[in-house]
DSSP file (Angstrom, degrees, kcal/mol; ACC not computed):
  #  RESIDUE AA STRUCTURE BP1 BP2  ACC     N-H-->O    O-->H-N    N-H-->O    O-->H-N    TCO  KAPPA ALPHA  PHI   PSI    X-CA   Y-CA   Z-CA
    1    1 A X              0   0    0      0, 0.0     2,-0.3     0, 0.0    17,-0.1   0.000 360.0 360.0 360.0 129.8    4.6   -1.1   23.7
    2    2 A X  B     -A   17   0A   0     15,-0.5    15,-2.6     2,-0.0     2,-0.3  -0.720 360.0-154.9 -96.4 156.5    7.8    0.0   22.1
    3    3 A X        -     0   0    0     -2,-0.3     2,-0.4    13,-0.2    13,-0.1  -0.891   4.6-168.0-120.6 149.1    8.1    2.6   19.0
    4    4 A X        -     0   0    0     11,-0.5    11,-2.0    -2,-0.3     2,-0.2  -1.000  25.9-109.2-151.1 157.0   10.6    2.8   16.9
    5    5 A X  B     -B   14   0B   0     -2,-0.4     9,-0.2     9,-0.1     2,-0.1  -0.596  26.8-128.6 -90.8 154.7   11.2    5.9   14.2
    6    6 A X        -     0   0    0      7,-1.2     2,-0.5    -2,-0.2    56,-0.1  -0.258  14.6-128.6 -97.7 170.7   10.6    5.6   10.1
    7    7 A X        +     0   0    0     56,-0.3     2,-0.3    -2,-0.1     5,-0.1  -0.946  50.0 165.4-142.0  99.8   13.4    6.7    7.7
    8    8 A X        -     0   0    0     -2,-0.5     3,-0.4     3,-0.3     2,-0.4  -0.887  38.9-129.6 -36.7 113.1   10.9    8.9    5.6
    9    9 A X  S    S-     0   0    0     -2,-0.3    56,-0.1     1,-0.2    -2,-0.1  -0.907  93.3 -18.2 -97.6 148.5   12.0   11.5    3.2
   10   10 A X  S    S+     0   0    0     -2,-0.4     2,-0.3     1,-0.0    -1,-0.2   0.742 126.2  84.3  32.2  39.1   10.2   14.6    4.0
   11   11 A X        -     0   0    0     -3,-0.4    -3,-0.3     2,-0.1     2,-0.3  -0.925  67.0-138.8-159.2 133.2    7.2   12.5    6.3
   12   12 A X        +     0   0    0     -2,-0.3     2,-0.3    -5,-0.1    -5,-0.1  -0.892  35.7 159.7 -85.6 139.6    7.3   11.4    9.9
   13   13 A X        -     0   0    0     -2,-0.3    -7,-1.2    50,-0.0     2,-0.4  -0.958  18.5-161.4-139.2 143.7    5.7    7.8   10.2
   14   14 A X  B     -B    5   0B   0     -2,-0.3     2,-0.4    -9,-0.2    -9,-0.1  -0.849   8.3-138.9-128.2 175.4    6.3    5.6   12.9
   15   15 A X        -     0   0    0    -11,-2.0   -11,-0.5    -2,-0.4    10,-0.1  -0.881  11.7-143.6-108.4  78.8    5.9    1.9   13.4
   16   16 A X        -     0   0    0      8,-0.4     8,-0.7    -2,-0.4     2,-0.5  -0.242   6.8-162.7 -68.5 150.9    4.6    0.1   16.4
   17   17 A X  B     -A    2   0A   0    -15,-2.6   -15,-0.5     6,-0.1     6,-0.2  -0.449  13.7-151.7-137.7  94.8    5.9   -2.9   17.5
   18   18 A X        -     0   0    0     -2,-0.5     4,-0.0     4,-0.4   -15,-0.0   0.380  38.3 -89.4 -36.8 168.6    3.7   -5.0   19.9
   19   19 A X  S    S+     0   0    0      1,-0.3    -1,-0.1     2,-0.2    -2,-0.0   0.884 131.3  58.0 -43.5 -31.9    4.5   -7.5   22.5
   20   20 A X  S    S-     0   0    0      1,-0.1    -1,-0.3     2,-0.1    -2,-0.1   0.942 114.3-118.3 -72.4 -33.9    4.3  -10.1   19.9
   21   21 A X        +     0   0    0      1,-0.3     2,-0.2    -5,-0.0    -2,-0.2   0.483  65.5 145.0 109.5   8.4    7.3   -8.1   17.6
   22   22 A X        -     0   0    0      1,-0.1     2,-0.5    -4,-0.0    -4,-0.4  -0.621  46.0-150.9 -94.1 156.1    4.9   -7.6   14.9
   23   23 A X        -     0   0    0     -2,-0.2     2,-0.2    -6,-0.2    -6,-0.1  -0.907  19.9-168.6-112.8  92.7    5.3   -4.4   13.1
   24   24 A X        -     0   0    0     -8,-0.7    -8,-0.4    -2,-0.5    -6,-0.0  -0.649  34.4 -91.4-111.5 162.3    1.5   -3.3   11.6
   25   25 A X        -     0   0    0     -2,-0.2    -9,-0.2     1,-0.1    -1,-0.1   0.187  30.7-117.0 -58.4-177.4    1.1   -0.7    9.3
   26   26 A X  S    S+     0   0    0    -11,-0.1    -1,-0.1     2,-0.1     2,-0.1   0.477  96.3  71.8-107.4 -13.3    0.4    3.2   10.5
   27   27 A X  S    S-     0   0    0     17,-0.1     2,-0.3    21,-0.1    20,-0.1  -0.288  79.7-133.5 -96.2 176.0   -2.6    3.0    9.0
   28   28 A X  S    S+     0   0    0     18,-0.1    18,-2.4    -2,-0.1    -2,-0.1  -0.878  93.8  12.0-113.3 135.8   -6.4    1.1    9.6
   29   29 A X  S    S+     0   0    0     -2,-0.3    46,-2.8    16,-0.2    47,-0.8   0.443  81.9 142.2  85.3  -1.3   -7.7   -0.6    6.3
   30   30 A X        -     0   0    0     14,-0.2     2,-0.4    44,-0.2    14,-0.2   0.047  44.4-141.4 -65.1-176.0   -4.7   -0.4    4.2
   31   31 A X  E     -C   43   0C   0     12,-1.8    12,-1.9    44,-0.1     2,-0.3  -0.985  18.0-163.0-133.8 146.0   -4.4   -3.7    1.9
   32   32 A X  E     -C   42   0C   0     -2,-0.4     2,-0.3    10,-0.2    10,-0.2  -0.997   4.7-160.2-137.6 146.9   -0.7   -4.8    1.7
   33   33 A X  E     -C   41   0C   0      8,-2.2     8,-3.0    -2,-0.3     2,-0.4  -0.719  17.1-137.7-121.0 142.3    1.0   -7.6   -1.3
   34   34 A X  E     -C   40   0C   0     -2,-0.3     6,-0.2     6,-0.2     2,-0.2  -0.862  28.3-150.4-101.3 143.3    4.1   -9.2   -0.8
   35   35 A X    >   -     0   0    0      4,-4.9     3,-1.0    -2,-0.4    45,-0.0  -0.628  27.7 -88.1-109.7-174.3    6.1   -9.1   -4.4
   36   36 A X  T 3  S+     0   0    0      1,-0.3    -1,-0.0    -2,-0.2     4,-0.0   0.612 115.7  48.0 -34.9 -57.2    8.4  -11.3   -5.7
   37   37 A X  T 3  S-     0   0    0      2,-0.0    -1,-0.3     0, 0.0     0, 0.0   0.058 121.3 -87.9 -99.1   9.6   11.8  -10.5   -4.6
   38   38 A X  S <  S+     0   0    0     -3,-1.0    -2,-0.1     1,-0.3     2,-0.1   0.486  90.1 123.3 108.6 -33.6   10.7  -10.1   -0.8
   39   39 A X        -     0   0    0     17,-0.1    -4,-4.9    -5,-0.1     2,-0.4  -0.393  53.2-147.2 -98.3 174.8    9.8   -6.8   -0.8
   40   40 A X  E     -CD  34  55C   0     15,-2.3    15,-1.9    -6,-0.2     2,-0.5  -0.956  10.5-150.9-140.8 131.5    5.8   -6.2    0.6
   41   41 A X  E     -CD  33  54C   0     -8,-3.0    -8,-2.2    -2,-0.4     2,-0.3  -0.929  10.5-166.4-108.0 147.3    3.8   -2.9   -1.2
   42   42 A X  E     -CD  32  53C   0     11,-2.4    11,-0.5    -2,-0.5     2,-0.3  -0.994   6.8-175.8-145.7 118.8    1.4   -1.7    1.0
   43   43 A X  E     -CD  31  52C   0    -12,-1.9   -12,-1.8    -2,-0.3     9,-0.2  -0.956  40.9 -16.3-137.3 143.6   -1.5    0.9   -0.5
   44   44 A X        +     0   0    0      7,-1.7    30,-0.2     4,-0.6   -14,-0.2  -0.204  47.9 162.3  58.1-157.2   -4.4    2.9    1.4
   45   45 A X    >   -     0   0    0     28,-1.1     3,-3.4   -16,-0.3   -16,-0.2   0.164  51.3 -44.7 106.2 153.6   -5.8    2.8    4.3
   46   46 A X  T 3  S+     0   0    0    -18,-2.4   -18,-0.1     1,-0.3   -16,-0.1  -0.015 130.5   5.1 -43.1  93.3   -8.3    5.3    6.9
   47   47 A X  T 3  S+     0   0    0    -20,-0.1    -1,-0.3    -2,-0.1    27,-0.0   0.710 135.3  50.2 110.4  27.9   -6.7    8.5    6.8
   48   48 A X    <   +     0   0    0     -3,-3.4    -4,-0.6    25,-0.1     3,-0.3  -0.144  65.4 142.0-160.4  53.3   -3.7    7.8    4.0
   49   49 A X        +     0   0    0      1,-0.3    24,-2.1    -5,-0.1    -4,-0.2   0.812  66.1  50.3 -86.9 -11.2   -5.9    6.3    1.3
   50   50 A X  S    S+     0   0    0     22,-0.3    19,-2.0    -5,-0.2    -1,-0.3   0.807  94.5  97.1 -64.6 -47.7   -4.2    7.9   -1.7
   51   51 A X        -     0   0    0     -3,-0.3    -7,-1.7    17,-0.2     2,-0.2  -0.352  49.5-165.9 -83.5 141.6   -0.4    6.8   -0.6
   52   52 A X  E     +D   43   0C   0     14,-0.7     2,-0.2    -9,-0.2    -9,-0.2  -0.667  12.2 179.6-115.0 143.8    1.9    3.5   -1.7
   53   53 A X  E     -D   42   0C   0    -11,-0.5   -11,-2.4    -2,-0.2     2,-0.6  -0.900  21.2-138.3-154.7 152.6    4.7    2.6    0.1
   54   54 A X  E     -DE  41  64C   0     10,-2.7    10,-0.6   -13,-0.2     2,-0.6  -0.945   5.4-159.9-115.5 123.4    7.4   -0.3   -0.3
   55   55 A X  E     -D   40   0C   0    -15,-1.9   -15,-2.3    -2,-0.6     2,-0.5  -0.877  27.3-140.7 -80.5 103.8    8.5   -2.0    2.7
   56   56 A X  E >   - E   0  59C   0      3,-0.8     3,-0.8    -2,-0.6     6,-0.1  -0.626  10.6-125.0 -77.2 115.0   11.9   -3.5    1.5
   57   57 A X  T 3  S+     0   0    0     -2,-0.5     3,-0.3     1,-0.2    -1,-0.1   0.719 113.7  55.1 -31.1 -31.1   13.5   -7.1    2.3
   58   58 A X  T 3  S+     0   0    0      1,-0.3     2,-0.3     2,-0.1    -1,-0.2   0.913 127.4   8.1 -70.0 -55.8   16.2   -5.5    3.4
   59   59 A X  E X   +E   56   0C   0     -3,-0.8    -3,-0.8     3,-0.1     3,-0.7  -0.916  60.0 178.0-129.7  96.0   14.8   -2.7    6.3
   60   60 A X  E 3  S+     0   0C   0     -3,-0.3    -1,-0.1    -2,-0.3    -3,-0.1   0.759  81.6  75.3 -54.1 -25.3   10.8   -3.9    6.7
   61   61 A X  E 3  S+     0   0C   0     -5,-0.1     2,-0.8     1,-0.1    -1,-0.2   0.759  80.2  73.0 -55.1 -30.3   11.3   -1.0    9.2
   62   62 A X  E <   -     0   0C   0     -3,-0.7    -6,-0.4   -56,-0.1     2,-0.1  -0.720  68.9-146.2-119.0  94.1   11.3    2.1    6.4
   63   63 A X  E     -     0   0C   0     -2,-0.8     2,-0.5   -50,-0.1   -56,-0.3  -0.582  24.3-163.5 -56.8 129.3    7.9    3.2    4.6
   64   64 A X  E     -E   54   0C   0    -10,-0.6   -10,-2.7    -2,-0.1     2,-0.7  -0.937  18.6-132.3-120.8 110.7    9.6    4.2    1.0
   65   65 A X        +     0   0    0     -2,-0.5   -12,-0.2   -12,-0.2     2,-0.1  -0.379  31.7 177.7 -83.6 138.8    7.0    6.1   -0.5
   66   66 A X        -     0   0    0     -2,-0.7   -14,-0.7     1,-0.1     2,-0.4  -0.522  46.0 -37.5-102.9-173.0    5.8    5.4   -4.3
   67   67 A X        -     0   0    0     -2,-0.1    -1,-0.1     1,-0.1   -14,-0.1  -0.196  67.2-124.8 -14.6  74.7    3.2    6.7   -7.0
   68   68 A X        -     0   0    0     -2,-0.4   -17,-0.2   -16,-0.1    46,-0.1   0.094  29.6 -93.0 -54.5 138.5    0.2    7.4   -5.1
   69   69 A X        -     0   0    0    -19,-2.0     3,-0.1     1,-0.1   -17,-0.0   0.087  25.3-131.0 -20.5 148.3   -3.1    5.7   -6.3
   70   70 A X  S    S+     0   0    0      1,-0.3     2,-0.3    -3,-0.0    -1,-0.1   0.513  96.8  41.9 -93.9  12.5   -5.2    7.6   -8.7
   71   71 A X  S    S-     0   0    0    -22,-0.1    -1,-0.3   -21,-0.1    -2,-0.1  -0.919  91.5-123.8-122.8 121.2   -8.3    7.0   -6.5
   72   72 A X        +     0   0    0     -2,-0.3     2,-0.3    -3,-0.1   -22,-0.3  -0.185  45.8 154.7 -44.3 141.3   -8.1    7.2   -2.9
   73   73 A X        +     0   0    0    -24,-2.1   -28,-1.1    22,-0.2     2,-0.4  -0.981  24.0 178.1-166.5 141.8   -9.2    4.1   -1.1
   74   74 A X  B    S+F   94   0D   0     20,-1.8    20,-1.2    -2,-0.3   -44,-0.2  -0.981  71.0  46.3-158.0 144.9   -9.0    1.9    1.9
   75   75 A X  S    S+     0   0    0    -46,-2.8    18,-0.3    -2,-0.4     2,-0.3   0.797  95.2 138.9  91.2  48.8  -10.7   -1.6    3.3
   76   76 A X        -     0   0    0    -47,-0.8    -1,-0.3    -3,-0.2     2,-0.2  -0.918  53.6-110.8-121.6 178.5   -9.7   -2.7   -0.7
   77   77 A X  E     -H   91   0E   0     14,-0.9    14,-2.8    -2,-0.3     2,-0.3  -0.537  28.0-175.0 -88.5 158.8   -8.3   -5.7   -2.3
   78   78 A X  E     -H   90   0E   0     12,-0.3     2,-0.2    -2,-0.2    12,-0.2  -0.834   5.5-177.3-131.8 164.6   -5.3   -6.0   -3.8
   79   79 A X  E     -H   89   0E   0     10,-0.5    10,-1.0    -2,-0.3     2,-0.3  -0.924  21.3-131.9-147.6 163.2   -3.5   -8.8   -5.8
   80   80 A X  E     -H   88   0E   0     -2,-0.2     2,-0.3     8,-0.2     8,-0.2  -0.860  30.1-170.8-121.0 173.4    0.1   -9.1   -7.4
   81   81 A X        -     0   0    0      6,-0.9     2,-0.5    -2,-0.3     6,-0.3  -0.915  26.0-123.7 174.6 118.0    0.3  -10.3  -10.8
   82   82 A X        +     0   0    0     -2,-0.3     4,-0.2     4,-0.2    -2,-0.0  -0.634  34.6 157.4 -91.1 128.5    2.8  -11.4  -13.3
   83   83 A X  S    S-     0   0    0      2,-3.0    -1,-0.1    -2,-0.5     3,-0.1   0.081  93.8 -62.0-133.4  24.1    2.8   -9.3  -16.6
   84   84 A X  S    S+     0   0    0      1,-0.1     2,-0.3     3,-0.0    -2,-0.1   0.150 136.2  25.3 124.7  -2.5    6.4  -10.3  -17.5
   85   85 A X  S    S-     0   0    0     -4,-0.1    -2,-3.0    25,-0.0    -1,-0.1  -0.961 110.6 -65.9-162.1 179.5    7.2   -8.4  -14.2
   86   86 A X        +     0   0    0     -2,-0.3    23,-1.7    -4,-0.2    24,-0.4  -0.233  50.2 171.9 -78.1 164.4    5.2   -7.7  -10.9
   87   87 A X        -     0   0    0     -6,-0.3    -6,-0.9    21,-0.2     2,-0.4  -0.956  20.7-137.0-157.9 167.2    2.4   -5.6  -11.1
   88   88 A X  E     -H   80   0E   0     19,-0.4    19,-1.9    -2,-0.4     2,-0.8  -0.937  11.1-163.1-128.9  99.0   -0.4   -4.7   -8.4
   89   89 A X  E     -HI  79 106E   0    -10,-1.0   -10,-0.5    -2,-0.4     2,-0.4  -0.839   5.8-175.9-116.7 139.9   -3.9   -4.5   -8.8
   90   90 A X  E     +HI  78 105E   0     -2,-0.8    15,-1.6    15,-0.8     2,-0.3  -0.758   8.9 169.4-106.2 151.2   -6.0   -3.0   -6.6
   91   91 A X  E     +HI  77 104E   0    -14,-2.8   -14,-0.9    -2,-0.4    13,-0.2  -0.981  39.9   3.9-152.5 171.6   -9.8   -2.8   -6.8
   92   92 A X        +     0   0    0     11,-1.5   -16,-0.1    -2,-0.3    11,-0.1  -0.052  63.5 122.1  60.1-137.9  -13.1   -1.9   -4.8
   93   93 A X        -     0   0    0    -18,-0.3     8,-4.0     8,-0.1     2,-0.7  -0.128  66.8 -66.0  40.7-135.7  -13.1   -0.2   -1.1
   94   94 A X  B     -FG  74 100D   0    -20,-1.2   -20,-1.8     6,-0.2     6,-0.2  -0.936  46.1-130.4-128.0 109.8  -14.3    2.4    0.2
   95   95 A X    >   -     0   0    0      4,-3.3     3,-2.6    -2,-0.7     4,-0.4  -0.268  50.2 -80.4 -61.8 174.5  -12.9    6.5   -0.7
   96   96 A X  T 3  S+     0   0    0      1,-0.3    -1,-0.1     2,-0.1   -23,-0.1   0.350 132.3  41.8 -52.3 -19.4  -12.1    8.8    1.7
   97   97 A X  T 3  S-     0   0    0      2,-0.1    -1,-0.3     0, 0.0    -2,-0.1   0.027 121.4-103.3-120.1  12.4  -15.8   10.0    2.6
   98   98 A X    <   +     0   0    0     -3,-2.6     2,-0.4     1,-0.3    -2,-0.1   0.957  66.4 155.4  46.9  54.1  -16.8    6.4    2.4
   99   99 A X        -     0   0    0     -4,-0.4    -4,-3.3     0, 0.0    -1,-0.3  -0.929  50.2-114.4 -98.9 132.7  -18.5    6.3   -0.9
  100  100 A X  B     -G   94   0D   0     -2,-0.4     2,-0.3    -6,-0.2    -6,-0.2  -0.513  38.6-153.8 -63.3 143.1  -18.3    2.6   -2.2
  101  101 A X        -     0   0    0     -8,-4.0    -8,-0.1    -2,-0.1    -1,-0.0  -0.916  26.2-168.1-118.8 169.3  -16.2    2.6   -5.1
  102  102 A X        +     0   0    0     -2,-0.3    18,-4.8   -10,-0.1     2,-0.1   0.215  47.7 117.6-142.7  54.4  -16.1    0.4   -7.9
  103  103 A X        -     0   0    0     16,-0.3   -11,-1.5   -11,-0.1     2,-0.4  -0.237  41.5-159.1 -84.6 150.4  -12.9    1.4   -9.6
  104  104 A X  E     -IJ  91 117E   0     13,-0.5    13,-4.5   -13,-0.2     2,-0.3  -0.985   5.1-169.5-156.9 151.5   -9.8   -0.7  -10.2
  105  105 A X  E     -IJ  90 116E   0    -15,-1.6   -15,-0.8    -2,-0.4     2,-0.5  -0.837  15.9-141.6-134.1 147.5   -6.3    0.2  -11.0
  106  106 A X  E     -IJ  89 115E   0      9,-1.5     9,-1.2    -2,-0.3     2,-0.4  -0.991  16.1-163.0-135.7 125.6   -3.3   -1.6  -12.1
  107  107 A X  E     - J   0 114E   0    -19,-1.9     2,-0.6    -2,-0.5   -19,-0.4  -0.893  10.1-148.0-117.8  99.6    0.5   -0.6  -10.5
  108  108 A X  E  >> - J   0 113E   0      5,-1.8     5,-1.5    -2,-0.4     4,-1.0  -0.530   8.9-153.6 -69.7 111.4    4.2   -1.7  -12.2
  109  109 A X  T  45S+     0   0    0    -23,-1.7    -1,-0.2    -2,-0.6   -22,-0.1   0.756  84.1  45.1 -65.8 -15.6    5.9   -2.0   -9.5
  110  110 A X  T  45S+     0   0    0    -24,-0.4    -1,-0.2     1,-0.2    -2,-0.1   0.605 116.3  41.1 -92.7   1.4    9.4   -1.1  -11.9
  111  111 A X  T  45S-     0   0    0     -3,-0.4    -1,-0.2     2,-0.1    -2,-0.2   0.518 105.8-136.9-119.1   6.9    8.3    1.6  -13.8
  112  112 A X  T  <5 +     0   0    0     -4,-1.0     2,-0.4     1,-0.2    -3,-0.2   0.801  62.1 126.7  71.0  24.4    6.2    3.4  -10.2
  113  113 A X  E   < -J  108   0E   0     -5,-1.5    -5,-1.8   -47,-0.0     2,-0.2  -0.927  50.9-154.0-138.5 154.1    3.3    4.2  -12.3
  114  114 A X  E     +J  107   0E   0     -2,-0.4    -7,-0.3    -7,-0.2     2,-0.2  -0.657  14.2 179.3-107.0 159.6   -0.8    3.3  -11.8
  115  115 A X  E     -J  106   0E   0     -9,-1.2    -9,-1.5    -2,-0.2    -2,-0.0  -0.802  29.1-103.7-136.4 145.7   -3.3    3.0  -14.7
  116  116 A X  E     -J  105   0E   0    -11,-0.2   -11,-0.3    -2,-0.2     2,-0.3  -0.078  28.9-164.4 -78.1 171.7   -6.8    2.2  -14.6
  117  117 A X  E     -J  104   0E   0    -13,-4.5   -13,-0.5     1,-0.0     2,-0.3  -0.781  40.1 -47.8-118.8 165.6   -8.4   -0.7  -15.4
  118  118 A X        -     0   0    0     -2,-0.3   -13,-0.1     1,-0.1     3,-0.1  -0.416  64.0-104.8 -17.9  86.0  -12.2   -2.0  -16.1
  119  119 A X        -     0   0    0     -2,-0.3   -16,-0.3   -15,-0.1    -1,-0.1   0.371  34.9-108.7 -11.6 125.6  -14.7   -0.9  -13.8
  120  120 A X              0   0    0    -18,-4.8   -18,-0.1     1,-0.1   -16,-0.1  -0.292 360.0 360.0 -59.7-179.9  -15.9   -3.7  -11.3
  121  121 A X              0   0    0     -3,-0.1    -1,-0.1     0, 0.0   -19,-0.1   0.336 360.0 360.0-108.7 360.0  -19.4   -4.4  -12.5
């Protein structure tokens, strides 16, 4: 296995990258969305479950972190979604002490900012 180092501002993260080349997240359980343009948003996961980052077309290599969730969460779904630009919604998993939740959140990916949505039922 090779490693290779993350371009982080203030956060060390690294990347592995298996035999295969594949580059998987740092995390377990995270959910990650490919947007529009290329670029892939990747939110949660076991032991970061608060934190967004964008992976950029340009350098998939470089976590760039955004807005963090306003409920921590991991093993949840995500979707992208056109609302006259991309947008992110995440719902369900599991919080940080592994209480189900059944919370859902909506993220504009230009304007960096989360708001909730309508509880799942």
């Amino acid at each position: 296995m090779q490693s290779m180092g993350l371009k982080v501002p203030n956060e060390e993260h690294k990347l592995v990258v298996s035999e295969q080349g594949r580059t998987p997240y740092h995390s377990r359980l995270a959910s990650a969305v490919p947007l529009t343009g290329g670029d892939v948003l990747v939110t949660g996961g076991r032991g970061t479950e608060h934190n967004v980052y964008l992976l950029t077309e340009k350098d998939l290599s470089t976590l760039v972190p955004r807005q963090r969730m306003l409920q921590a969460r991991c093993s949840h779904s995500s979707i992208r979604i056109m609302l006259g630009s991309d947008h992110v919604m995440v719902a369900g998993g599991w919080d940080g002490r592994g209480l189900a939740l059944d919370s859902v959140e909506l993220y504009s990916v230009g304007q960096d900012s989360w708001l909730y949505l309508q509880s799942l039922p």
